[in-house]
Each structure stands twice: as structure tokens, then as C-alpha cells.
N, C-alpha and C positions, 0 to 999 in steps of 0.2 A: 504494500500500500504506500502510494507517494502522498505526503502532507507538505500541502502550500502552507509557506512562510508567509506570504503577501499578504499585507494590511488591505483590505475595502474600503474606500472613502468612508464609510459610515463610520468605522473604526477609526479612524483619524477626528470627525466632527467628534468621537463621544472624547479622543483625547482631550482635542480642542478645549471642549466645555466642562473637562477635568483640572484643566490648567487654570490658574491665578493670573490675572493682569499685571503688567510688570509697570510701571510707577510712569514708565513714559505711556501707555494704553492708559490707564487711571487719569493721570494728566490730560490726554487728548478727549478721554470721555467726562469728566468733570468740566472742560475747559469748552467743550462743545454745548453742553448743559448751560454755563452761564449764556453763551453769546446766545442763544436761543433766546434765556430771561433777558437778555439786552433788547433783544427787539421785541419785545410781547409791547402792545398795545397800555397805553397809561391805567385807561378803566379797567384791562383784566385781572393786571398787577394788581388793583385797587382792590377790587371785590374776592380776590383770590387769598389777597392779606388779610380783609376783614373775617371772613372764612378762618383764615389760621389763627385767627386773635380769639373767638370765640370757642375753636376748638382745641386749643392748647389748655383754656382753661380746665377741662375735662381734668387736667391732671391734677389740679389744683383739689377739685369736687371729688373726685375718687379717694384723692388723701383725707379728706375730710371725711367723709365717707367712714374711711376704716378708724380714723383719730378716734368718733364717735363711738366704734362701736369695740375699740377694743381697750381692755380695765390700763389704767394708769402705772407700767412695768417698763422696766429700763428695756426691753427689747420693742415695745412700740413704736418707736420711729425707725427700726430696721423696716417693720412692717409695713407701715405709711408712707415710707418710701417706694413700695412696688407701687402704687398709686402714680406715682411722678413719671412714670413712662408713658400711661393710656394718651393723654393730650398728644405727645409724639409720634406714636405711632397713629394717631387720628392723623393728623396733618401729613407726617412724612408719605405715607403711603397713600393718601388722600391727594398726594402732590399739590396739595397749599403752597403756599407761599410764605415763609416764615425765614426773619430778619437775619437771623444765626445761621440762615443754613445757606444763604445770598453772602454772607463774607467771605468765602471762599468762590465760590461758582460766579461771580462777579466777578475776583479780584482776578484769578488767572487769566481770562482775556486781556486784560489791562497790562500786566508784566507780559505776556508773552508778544501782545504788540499794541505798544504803547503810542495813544493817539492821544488827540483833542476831542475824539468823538466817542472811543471808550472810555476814557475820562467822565465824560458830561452825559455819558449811559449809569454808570455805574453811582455816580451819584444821582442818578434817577429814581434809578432802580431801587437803593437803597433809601431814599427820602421818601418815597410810592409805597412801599413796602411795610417801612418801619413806621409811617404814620398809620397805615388801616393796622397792621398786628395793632397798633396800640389803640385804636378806637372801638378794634374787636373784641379783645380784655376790658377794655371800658365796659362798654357793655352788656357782657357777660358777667363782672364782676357788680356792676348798678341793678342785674338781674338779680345775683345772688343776695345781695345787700338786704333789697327790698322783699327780700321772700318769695317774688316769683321764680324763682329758682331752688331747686331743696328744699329742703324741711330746716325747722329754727336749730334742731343739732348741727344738721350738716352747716349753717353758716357760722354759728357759734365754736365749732369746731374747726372752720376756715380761717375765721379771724385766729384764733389762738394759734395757730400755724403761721399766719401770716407775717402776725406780730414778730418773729423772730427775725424779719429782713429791717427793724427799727434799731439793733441792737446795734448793725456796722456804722462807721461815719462814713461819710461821702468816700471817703480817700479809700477807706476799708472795702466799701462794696467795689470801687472800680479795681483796686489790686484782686480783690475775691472773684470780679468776674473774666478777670483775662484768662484762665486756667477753665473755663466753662467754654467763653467763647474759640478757645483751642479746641475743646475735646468735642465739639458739635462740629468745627471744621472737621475735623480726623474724622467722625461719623461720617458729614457728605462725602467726602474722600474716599471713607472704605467701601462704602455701602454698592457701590457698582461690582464689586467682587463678591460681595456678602451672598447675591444670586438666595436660593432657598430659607438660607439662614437671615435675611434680612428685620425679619421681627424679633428676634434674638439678640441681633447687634443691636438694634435698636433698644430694646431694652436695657443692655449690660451698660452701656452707656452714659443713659438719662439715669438709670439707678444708681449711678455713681456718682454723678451732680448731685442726687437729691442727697444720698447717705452722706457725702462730703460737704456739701451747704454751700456750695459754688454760688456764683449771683447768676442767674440765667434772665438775661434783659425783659424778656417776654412774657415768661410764666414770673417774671416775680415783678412785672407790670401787673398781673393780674392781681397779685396782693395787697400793691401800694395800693390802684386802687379799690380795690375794698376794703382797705384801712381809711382809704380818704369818705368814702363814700360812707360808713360807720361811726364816723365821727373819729377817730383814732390819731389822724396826721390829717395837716392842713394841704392846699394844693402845691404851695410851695416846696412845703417837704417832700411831698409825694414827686412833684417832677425833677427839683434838681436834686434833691438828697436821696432821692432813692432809685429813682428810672435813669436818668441822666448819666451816674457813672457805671451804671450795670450796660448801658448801649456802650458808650466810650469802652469799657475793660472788655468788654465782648469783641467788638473792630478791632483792639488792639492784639488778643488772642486771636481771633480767626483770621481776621486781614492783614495784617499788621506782623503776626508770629509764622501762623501756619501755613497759610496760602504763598507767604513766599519761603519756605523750607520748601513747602511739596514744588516749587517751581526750578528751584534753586538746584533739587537734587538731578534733574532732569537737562537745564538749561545746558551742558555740555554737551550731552546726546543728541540734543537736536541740531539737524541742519543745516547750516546757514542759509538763511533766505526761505527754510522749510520751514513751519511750523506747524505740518499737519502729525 
């Protein structure tokens, strides 16, 4: 009996789809991802943000959720912390539009070739973006406040969570949120490799901001305001002492740290003149 050695195409596609993206493929599909969001339309951006702003807070509501329902033990906020991924995985796979996950998929068009019109995109993008997430958490959290949202445990249980993002000062929250707004870059980044295991990464992740008390700009918009809207902190407080340096430490993490490491390790390999 003669036995073919010979591979079948088919047997090569399943190698293919066995293999890992190697950082320049990562790069060119992250980097093909933003220019995409560069050119979406102003209102899509808009209503796509407001979308993420509402359903981020989910993450917010599910911790509260379990806050409520489980007795006062030094292991409950392990607990309460699975709660902080749900909003995540709403939106990421929902492909919302969310401010943290645009510092990186923005920023790589921009280094990789730098204009006056990725420039004036990408601050678009990120001003479109970052104001609907934040009018989305408004009103999700002026929902929760007022009671049409939840039961009186579950908001009572929010605010008491909440309250912990009063503790940092301005300086505090934006150094607490660079190390946040890194590790949500490194999510968009892996996540094109992650293929089946996606809702997994996505979790190990976000549960790691939550168990570590990282400032995440977005969900913990969601808090100030329902501390502002509960009477707890005033507008002032709420936007530049508490939201203001959780975006700033966030761009400086994700756009600022990561987006040009992941660019950085690449930019030798490419081409000259190639940048696909």
C-alpha cells in the first residue's frame, strides 16, 4: 500500500486558522479597523457611542446586582467584580462604539501615516465618540438614580460602589487610569487573535480593572454621574475631578503608551513606502 504524504488545501486552510497573527497581521488588522472608524459618518459615530454609554453601564447594574445580594465578607468584591465585565462584552461584541477601545484603533492610522487629515479624523472620532459614551452613562445613570431603573437595593447598592471612585484626587484617578486605559488597548489588540475565545478574553481583562480598581473613563462616568445625580458630588466634581482625568490617564495609557509600542515593534518590518 502507497501512502500520500501530500497536504490538501483544506489541510493547509485548517493550519492557517490554527496559527496566531504575528504582530505585523495584528497591526495591519487593528490598523485597518480604525481607518474604517475614521471614515464612518458623524451621526453613526454618535448614536453608536450613545448605544455604548448606556450599555456599559450594565456593568455597573450587574455589580450592584450581586453587592445586594450577597452578606457583607471580605471575599464580596472578588464577587462583584464578575459583574464589571457584562457592560463589555455588551458593547464589544455589540460593536458599539466605546472611547477606550478608539485609542488604539485610531491612533495606528495616525503613526503609521501621518497627515493633517488623520490628525483632524482622529480627533473627531475621539471628540464624537467620547461625548455620546458620556451622555449614554448620563442617562443610564439619571435612569438608575430616579428609580426607573432597578429596584431601591440595586441603586443603593450602586451608589455604595460608586462612592469609592471619591476616594482618588484628580492626580490619583488620572495616574490610576493610565494602566486601565493600556490594558483595554492590549484587549482591542488581542482580540483579533482571540477568534472563539473572545468572550473569555474579554472577561479576564475587564475583571482585572475591576478586582485592581483601575479608573476606566467610561464605566466610572457612569458613577460620577450617579453620585452627581444623588446628591453625593457636585457637577464640578463630577466632571473635572472625577471624569476629566480618568479620559486624560486613559489616552495617555492607550494612545499615548500602547498604540505606539504595538506600532513601534512593527515599524522596522514594514516596507518603505508599504504600509499594507
Amino acid at each position: 500500500m502507497v501512502t500520500s504524504n501530500s497536504a490538501s488545501p483544506d489541510d493547509h486552510d485548517d493550519d492557517d486558522d490554527l496559527k496566531a497573527a504575528d504582530a505585523k497581521d495584528l497591526h495591519r488588522t487593528v490598523r485597518e479597523e480604525g481607518e474604517e472608524e475614521l471614515r464612518r459618518p458623524a451621526m453613526s459615530l454618535f448614536w453608536s457611542g450613545i448605544a455604548a454609554g448606556i450599555a456599559i453601564t450594565v456593568s455597573l447594574v450587574t455589580e450592584a446586582a450581586l453587592h445586594a445580594a450577597l452578606p457583607e465578607t471580605p471575599w464580596r468584591e472578588l464577587v462583584v467584580g464578575l459583574g464589571y465585565p457584562v457592560g463589555f462584552l455588551v458593547v464589544i461584541l455589540g460593536r458599539m462604539q466605546l472611547f477606550t477601545e478608539s485609542t488604539i484603533t485610531a491612533m495606528l492610522p495616525l503613526v503609521t501615516r501621518p497627515s493633517g487629515w488623520a490628525l483632524a479624523r482622529t480627533l473627531r472620532l475621539w471628540g464624537i465618540v467620547l461625548t455620546a459614551n458620556l451622555t449614554g452613562t448620563a442617562i443610564a445613570a439619571l435612569a438608575l438614580a430616579s428609580g426607573a431603573l432597578g429596584s431601591d437595593a440595586i441603586r443603593e447598592a450602586a451608589v455604595s460602589i460608586s462612592v469609592g471612585i471619591t476616594e482618588l484626587s484628580a492626580g490619583r484617578t488620572f495616574v490610576n487610569a493610565i494602566p486601565a486605559g493600556f490594558m483595554i488597548a492590549i484587549l482591542a489588540w488581542a482580540l483579533p487573535n482571540a477568534r472563539d475565545q473572545s468572550v473569555l478574553v474579554i472577561v479576564i481583562f475587564t475583571y482585572v480593572l475591576a478586582i485592581a480598581g483601575f479608573s476606566h473613563s467610561i464605566v466610572g462616568s457612569g458613577e460620577a454621574f450617579l453620585l452627581m445625580f444623588t446628591g453625593h458630588t457636585g457637577v464640578w466634581q463630577t466632571l473635572a475631578g472625577l471624569i476629566a482625568p480618568a479620559v486624560s490617564g486613559n489616552l495617555v495609557g492607550g494612545a499615548g503608551v500602547f498604540a505606539l509600542l504595538a506600532h513601534a515593534q512593527v515599524r522596522g518590518e514594514m516596507p518603505q513606502g508599504d504600509d499594507s
